[in-house]
LOKOL-813948 format. One line per field, with one value per residue: x, y, z of N, C-alpha, C in turn; chain. Coordinates in steps of 0.001 Angstrom, whole numbers, plus 500000, padded with zeros to 6 digits. Last residue first. Example, Ala and Ser with C-alpha at 12.3 -4.5 7.8 and 13.67 -1.06 7.14 Angstrom:
n.px	(512850  513190)
n.py	(497750  494310)
n.pz	(507080  507800)
ca.px	(513670  512300)
ca.py	(498940  495500)
ca.pz	(507140  507800)
c.px	(512900  513200)
c.py	(500030  496700)
c.pz	(507870  507800)
ch	(A  A)
//
This chain:
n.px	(939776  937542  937696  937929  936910  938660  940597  939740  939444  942209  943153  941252  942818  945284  944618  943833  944905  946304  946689  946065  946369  948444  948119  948359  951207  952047  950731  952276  955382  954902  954616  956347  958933  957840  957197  959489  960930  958693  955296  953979  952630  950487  947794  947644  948158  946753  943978  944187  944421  942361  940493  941480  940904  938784  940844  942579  941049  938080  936196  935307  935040  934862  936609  935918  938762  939479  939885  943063  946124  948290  950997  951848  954062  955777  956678  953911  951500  950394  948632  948027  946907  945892  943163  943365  941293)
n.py	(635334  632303  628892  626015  624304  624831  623057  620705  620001  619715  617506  615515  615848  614398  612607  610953  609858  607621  606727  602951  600197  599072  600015  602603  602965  601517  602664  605376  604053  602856  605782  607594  606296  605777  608204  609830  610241  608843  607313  604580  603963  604517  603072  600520  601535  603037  602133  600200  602225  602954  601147  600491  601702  599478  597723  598716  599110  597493  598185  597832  600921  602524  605036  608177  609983  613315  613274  610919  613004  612231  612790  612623  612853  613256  612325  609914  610630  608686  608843  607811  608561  607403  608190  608862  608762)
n.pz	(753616  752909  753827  751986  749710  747872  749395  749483  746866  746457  747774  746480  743826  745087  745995  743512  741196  739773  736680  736024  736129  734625  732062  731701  732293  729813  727777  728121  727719  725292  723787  724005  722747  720183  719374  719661  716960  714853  715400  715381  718172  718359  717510  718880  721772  721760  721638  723411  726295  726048  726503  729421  731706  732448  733283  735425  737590  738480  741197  743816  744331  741217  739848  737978  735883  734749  730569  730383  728872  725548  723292  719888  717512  714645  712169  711767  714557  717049  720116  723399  726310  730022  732732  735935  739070)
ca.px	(939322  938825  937074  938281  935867  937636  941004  939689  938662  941396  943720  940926  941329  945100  945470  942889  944968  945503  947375  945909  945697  948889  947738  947097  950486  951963  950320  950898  954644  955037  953365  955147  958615  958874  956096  958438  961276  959867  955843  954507  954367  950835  948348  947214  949065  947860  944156  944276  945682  942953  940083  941612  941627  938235  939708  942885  941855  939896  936365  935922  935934  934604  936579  935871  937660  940076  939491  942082  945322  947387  950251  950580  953644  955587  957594  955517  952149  951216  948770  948916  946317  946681  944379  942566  942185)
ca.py	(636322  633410  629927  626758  624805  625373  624677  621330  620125  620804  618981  616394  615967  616081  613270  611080  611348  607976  607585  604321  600651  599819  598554  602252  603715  601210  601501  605227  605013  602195  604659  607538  606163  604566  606970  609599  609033  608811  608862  605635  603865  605567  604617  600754  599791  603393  603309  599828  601095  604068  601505  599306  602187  600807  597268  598452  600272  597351  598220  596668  600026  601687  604037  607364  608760  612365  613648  611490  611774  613152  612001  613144  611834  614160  612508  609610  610799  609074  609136  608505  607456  608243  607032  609333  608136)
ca.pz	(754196  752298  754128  752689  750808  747460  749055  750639  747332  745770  748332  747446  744339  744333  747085  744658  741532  740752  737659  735503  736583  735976  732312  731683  733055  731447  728265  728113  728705  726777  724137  724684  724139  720741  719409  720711  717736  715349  715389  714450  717463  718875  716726  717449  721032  722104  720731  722677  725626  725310  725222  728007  730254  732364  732395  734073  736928  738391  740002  743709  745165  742013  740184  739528  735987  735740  731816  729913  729184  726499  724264  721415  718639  715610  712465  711310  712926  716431  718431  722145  725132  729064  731783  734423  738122)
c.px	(939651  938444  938244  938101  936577  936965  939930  939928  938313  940244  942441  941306  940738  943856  945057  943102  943919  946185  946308  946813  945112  947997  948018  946783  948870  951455  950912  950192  953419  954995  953700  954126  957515  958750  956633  957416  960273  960395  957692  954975  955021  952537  949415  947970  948380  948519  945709  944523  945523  944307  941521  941310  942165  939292  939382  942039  941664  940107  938093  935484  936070  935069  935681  935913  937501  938317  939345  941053  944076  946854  949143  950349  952913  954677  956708  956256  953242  951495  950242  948788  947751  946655  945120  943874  942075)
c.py	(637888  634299  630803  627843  625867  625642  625499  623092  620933  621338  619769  617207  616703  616645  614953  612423  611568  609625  607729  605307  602471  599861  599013  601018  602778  601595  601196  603947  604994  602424  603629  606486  606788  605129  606412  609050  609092  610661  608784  606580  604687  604997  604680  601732  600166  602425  603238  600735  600592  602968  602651  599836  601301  601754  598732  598063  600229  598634  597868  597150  598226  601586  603862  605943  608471  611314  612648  612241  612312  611937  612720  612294  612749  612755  613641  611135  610962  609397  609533  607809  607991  607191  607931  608188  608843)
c.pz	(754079  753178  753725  752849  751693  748699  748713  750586  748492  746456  747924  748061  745568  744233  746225  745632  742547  741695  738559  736611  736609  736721  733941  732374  732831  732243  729397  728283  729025  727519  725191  724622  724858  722422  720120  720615  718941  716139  715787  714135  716736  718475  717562  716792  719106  721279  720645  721512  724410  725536  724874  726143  729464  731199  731515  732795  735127  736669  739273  741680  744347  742876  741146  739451  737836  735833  733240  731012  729244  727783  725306  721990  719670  716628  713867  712127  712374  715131  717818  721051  724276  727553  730768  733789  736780)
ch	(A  A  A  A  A  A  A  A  A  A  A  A  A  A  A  A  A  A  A  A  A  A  A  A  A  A  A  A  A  A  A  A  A  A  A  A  A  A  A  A  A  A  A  A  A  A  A  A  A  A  A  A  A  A  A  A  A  A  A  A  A  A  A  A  A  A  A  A  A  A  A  A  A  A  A  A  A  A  A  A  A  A  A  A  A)
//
C-alpha cells in the first residue's frame, strides 16, 4: 500500500505519495494514512486551482484504505528472481 499527501502554495499544489507501506492482515488501511489525510485536509486546498482537486483525490485514496500495490510488488519480485540468460 502507499498513501498520498498534498501541499499546497496559493498558485502551485504537490501531490506525492508515500514510500510503499505493509499492512497487517487484520490492519485497516485507513488508520495507518490518517497522518497524510490530515496533512492533506490542513495544507493541501490552498493551491488554485489543483488544491481543489488533489486533495479529494488524496483523501480518498487515503480514507479508501490507500493504493494497493501488491500485483506490482510481486511482478517485481518475480522479474528480479527470474533467471537472465
Amino acid at each position: 500500500m502507499f498513501f498520498e499527501w498534498c501541499v499546497s502554495f496559493f498558485l502551485f499544489s504537490v501531490r506525492r505519495a508515500t514510500p510503499i507501506v505493509y499492512l497487517r492482515p487484520n490492519e485497516w488501511g485507513w488508520v495507518r494514512g490518517l497522518p497524510q489525510t490530515i496533512i492533506s485536509v490542513l495544507f493541501g486546498w490552498w493551491g488554485l486551482p489543483w488544491g481543489f482537486i488533489y486533495t479529494p483525490m488524496a483523501i480518498f485514496t487515503n480514507m479508501s484504505g490507500g493504493c494497493d500495490v501488491t500485483h506490482q510488488v510481486v511482478a517485481q519480485m518475480h522479474e528480479m528472481d527470474a533467471p537472465t540468460s
